[in-house]
N, C-alpha and C positions, 0 to 999 in steps of 0.2 A: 646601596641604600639611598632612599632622596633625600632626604637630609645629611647628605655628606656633605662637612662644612668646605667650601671653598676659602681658599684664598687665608689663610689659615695665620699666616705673619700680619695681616691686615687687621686681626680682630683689635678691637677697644673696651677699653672696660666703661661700661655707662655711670659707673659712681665718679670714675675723674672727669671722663667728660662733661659729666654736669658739674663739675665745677669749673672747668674749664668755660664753659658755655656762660654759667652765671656771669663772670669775670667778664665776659662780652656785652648780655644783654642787663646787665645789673648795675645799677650804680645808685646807692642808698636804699631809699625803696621806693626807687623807681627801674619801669622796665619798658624793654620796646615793644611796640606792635605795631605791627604793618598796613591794619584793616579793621574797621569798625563799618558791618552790615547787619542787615535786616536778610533772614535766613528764613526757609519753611522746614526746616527740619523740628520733630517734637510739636510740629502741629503751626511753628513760627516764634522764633524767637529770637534776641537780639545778641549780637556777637560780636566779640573782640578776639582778633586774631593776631596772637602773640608770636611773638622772634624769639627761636633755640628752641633746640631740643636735647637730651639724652640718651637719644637711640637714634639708629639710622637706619630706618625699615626700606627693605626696596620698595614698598608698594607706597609708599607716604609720597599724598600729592602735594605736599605743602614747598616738596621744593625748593626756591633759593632761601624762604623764611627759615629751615634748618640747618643747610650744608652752606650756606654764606652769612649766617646769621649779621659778621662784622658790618655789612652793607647792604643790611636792611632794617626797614621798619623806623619809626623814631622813638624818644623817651619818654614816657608818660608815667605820670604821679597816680598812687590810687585812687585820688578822688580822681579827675581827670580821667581816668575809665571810667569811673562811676560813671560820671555826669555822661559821657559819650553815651553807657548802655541806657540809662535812665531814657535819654532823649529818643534813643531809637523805641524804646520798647514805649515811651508815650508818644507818641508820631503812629507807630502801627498796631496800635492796641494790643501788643503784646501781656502776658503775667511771667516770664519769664528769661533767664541770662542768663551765658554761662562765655568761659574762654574757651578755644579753639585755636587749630592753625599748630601751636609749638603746643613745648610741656608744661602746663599753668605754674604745675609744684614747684621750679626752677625760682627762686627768688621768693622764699619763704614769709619774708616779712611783709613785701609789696602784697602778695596773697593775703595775707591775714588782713592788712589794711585795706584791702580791697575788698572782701567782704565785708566790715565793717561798716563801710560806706555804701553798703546794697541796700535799698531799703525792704525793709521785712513782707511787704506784701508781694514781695516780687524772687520767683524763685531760683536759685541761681544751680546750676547745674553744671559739676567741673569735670571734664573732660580730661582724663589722666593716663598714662600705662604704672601709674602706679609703685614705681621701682623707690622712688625718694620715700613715697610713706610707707613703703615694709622694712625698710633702713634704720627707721626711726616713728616710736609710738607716741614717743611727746607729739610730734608735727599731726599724727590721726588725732590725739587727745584734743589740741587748741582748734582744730577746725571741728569738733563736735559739737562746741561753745554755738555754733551757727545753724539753728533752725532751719532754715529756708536752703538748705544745701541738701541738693543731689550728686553724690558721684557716681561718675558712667567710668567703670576699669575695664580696660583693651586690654583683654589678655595676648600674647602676642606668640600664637600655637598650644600645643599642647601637653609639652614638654621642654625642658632645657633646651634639647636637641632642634627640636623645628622652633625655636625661640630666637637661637644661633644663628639657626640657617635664613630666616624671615628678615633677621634684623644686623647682623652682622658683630654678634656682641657677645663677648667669652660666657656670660652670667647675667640672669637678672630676673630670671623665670621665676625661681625659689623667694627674690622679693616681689613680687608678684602676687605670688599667692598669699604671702603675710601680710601683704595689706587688706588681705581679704579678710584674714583674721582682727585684725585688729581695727578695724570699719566696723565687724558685727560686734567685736568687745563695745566698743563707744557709741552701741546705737545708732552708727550715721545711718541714714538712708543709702543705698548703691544698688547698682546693677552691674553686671559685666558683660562686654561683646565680645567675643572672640573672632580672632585673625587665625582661623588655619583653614590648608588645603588639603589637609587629611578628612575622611569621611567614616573613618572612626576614631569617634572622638569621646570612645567609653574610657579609655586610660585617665584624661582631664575629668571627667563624670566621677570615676572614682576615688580622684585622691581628691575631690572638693565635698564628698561624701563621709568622707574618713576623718576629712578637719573639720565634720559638724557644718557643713554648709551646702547641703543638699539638698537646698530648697529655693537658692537663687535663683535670678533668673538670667539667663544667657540667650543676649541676641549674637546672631551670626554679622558681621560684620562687612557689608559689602564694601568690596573693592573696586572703584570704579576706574579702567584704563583709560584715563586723561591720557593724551601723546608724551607727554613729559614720563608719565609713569611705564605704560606702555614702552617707552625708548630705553627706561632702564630696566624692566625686565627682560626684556629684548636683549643686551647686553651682557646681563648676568644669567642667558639661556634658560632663563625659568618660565617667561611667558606665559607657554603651554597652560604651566597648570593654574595659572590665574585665569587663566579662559576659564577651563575647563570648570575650576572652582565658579565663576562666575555664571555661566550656564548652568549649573546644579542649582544654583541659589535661586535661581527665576523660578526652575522646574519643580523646586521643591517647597518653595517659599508657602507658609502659613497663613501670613496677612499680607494688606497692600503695599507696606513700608518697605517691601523688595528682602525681606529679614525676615529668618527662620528663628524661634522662639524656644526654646528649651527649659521646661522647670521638669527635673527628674528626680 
């Protein structure tokens, strides 16, 4: 089977380690970040790219900002991102922000405060896998309060099983999906991309049909082999099918954004 999980004593569970992670990049509410740039992704928009994560995807180019979090990035207040994306997105006529890089939801409170201090004309767009908000509905409730929020959920395969194998983590697929639930209960705005290299992907089609959400919309989510990425797929003998997945995605791609599109 390809998704036989390797390495099987090495799994983690993504609820400790995010708290684990917090304890590193947290402290009141403030958090680190590594990088604050001007992006052309979503047409151009401005970004803070935050330290820690709660998964450990093989194909995640982010790097030392995840698996070193201890020594990297520095501390920042929420307004203090604020001000950071505010300036970038007036400098390059940007209408929109979002975080990147790690997992935003990590540091609950700096989050809330952090939008808080986004101003309403400017869209903020949060970039998640979503595991902390299917955990907990209060945390989808208090970010509903926020107009100007888009969330983008990375589904991370198509099942537990290539969830497992993708990212090396016992569980977290099933909160995945319940953030999906509970996004559409609170009216937020979202989309979802997904990360698999299966090429059928009718199983995930039907159980997001089943939970009443079968009219989302799902981009494919390309993977690009940076050398860093590339070296550790290389490693964990999976390579192959990131190629392979990555050649399909050209061949088959919809629009220009290199992203296959799915509303079924």
């Amino acid at each position: 089977m390809i998704f036989a999980i390797r390495y099987l004593g090495n799994m983690y569970n993504p609820l400790e380690l995010s708290k684990k992670t917090e304890d590193i990049v947290i402290n009141g509410n403030r958090k680190k970040y590594y990088r604050f740039r001007p992006t052309r992704f979503y047409g151009g928009i401005a970004t803070a790219d935050t330290v820690g994560c709660n998964l450990r995807c093989k194909f995640c180019w982010s790097g030392n900002s995840v698996w070193n979090a201890k020594n990297a990035g520095k501390i920042y207040s929420p307004q203090q991102v604020a001000d950071k994306l505010h300036e970038l997105a007036r400098i390059k006529g940007y209408n929109q922000v979002r975080v990147s890089g790690g997992e935003p939801t990590i540091g609950r409170k700096h989050l809330i405060e952090l939008l808080e201090n986004i101003g309403e004309d400017l869209l903020f767009i949060l970039e998640t896998n979503g595991v902390l908000l299917g955990t907990d509905k209060t945390y989808v409730k208090e970010l509903s309060k926020f107009q100007n929020l888009h969330l983008r959920v990375c589904l991370k395969g198509c099942n537990q099983e290539e969830f497992s194998w993708l990212t090396g983590a016992d569980e977290g697929f099933e909160y995945q999906l319940k953030s999906l639930e509970y996004l559409r209960d609170e009216n937020l705005r979202f989309n979802v991309a997904l990360v698999s290299i299966s090429k059928d992907k009718q199983e995930l089609f039907n159980r997001l049909t089943e939970m009443d959400l079968g009219r989302i919309m799902i981009e494919d989510e390309e993977i690009k082999l940076y050398p860093l990425v590339r070296k550790r797929l290389e490693k964990e003998g999976i390579l192959h099918y990131f190629e392979v997945c990555s050649a399909y995605l050209v061949l088959d791609s919809l629009d220009t954004t290199g992203k296959t599109n799915y509303i079924f």
